[in-house]
C-alpha positions as CSV (number, residue, x, y, z in Angstrom):
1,X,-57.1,-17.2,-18.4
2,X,-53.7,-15.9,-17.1
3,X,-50.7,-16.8,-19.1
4,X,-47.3,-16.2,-18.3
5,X,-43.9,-17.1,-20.1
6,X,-40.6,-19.3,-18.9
7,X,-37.6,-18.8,-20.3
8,X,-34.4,-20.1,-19.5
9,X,-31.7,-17.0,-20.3
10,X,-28.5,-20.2,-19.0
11,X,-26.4,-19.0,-22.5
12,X,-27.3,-15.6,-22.0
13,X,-26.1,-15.5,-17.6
14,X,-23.4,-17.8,-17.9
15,X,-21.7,-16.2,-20.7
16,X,-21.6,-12.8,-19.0
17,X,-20.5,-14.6,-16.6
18,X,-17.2,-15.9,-18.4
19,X,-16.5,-13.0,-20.0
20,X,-16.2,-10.8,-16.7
21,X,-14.4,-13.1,-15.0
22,X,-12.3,-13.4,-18.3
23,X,-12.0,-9.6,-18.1
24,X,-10.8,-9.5,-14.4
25,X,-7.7,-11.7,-15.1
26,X,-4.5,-9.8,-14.7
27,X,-3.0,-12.0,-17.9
28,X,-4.7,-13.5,-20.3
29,X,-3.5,-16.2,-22.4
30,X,-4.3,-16.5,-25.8
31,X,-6.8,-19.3,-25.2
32,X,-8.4,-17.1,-22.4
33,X,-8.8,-14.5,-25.5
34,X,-10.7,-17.0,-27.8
35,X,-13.2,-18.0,-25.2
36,X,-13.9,-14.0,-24.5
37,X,-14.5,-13.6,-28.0
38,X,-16.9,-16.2,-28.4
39,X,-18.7,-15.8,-25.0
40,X,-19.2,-11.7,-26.2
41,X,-20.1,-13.0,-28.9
42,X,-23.0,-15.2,-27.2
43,X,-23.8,-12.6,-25.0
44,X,-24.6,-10.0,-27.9
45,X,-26.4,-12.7,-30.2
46,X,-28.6,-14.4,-27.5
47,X,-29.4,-10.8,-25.8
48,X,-30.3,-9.4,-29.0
49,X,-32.4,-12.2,-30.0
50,X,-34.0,-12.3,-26.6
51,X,-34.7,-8.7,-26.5
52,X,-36.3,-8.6,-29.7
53,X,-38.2,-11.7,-29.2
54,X,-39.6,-10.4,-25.9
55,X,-40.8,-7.1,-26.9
56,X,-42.5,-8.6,-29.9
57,X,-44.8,-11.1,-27.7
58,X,-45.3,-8.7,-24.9
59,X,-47.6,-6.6,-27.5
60,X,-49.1,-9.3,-29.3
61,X,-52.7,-9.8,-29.5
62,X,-54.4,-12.2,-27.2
63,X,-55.3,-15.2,-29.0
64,X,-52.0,-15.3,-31.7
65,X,-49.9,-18.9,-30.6
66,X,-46.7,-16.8,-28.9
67,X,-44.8,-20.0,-29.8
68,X,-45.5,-20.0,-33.1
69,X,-44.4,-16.2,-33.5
70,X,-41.6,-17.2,-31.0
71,X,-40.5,-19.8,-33.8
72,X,-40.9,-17.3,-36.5
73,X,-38.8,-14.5,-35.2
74,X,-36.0,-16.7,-34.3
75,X,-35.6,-18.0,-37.7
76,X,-34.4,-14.1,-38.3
77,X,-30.8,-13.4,-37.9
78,X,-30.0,-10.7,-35.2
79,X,-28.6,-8.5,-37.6
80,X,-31.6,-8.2,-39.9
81,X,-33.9,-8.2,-36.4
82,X,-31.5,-4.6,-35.6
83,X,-32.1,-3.6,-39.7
84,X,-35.9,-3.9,-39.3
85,X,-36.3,-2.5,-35.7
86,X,-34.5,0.3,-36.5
87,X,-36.5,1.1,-39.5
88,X,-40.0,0.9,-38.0
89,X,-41.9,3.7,-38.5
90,X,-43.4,4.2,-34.8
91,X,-40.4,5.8,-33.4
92,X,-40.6,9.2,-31.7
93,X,-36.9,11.0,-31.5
94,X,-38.3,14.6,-30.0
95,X,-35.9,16.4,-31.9
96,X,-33.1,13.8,-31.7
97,X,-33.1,12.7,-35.7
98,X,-29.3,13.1,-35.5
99,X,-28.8,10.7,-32.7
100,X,-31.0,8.3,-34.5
101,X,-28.7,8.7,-37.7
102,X,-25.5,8.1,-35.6
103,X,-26.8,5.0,-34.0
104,X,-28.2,3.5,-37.0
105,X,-24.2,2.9,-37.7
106,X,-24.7,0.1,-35.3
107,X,-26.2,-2.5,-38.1
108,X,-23.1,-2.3,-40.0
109,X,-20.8,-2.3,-36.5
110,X,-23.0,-6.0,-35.8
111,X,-21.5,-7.0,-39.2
112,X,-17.9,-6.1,-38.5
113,X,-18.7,-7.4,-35.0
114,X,-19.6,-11.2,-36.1
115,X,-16.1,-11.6,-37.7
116,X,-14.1,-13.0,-35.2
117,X,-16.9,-15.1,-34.3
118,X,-17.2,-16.4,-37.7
119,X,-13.5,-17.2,-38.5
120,X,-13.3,-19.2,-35.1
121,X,-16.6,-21.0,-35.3
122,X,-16.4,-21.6,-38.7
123,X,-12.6,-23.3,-38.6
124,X,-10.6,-20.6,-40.2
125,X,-7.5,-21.8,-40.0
126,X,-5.8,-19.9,-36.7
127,X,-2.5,-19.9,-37.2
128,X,1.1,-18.7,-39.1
129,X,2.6,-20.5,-42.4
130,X,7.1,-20.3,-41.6
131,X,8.8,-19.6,-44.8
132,X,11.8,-20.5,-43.9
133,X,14.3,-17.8,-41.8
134,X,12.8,-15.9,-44.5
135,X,9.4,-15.3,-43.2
136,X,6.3,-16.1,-41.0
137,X,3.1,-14.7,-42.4
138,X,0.0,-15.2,-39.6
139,X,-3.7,-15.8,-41.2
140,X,-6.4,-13.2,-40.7
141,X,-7.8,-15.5,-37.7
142,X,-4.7,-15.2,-36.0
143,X,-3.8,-11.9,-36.1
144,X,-7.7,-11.3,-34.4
145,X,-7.0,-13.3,-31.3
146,X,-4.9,-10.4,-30.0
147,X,-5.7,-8.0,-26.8
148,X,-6.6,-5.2,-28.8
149,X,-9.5,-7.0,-30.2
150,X,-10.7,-7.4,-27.0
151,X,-11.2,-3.8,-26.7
152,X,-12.2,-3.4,-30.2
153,X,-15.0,-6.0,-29.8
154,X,-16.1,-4.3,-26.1
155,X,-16.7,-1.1,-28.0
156,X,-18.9,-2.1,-30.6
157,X,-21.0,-4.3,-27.9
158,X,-21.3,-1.4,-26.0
159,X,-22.1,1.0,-28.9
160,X,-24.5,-1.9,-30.5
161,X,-25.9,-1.7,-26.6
162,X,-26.0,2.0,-26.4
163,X,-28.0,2.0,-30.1
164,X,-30.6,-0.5,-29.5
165,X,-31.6,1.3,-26.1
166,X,-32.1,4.8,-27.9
167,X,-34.2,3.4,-30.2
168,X,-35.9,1.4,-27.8
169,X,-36.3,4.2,-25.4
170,X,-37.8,6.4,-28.3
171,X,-40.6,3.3,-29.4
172,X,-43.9,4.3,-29.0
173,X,-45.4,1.0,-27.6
174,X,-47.4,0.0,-25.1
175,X,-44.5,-1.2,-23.0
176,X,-43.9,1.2,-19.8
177,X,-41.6,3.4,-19.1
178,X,-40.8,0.7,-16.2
179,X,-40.8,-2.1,-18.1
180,X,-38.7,-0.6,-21.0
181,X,-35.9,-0.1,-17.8
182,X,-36.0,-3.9,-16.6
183,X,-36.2,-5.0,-19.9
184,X,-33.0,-2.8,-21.2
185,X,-31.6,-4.3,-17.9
186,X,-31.6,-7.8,-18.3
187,X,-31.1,-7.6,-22.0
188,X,-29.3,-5.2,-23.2
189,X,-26.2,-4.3,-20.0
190,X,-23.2,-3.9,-20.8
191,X,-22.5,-3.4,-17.3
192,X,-20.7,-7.1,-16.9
193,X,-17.9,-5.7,-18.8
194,X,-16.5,-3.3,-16.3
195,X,-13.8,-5.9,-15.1
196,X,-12.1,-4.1,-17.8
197,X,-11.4,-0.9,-16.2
């Protein structure tokens, strides 16, 4: 019997989407900010998920319920799914240990990474308390939803990116050198976020 597997990536596409057309506005309002930060956001939680998910199945043995395992792994937060991937032991660096130590700063980047995230989808309050003429202090939220968090947030995505495909590319697994290429491809590109430049 030949099996093959649907999934629908609309979250995944369609936030990539925003965010480079978010990207490629000359001025960005401070709404326009908010929806980047959740839609990199989606695009790094969704693609990591995916990715994780998909390599997982591809090597299962015939006969193990996919969905059932499907189930299981998404019940895993991305952030412990990067902890654990990273600290399988059929990994093959070729000399490159130190390159494996400086990307394994990627799970704690993920944490600093969910922040924004969290205080906006969580209902931090977003915005100032006025003291008076004597002063205006901004909460933590509010101070995030800036430019400059734009480009902080871009960096870790694409460092978090960068980190996952070493250690991907240095997996000994029964995945093709091919297959590793359109599967870091669809997954794991950072290449949406060019508008930037």
């Amino acid at each position: 019997m030949v099996t093959f597997t649907l999934e629908h990536h609309y979250i995944l596409i369609s936030n990539r989407d925003k965010c480079e057309k978010l990207l490629k506005k000359k001025k960005r309002t401070r709404t326009d900010i908010i929806d980047f930060l959740v839609s990199l956001h989606l695009v790094l939680e969704v693609g990591l998920n995916a990715f994780y998910r998909n390599i997982i199945l591809i090597q299962l043995q015939k006969g193990i319920e996919q969905t059932v395992v499907a189930n299981n792994l998404d019940n895993i937060d991305f952030i412990n799914k990067t902890a654990l991937f990273f600290y399988l032991p059929s990994f093959d660096f070729g000399g490159r240990i130190s390159d494996a130590d400086k990307y394994h700063a990627a799970i704690g980047k993920l944490k600093q990474f969910c922040e924004v995230r969290n205080r906006l989808l969580h209902g931090h309050m977003d915005g100032q308390i006025n003291y008076g003429e004597e002063r205006v202090v901004h909460t933590r939220t509010s101070e995030l939803i800036s430019e400059n968090t734009i480009k902080t947030q871009i960096e870790i995505f694409q460092f978090v990116m960068e980190s996952v495909k070493f250690y991907f590319d240095h997996l000994k697994s029964s995945i093709t050198v091919d297959g590793k290429e359109n599967i870091k491809y669809f997954y794991l590109s950072a290449s949406f976020l060019e508008g930037d430049k």
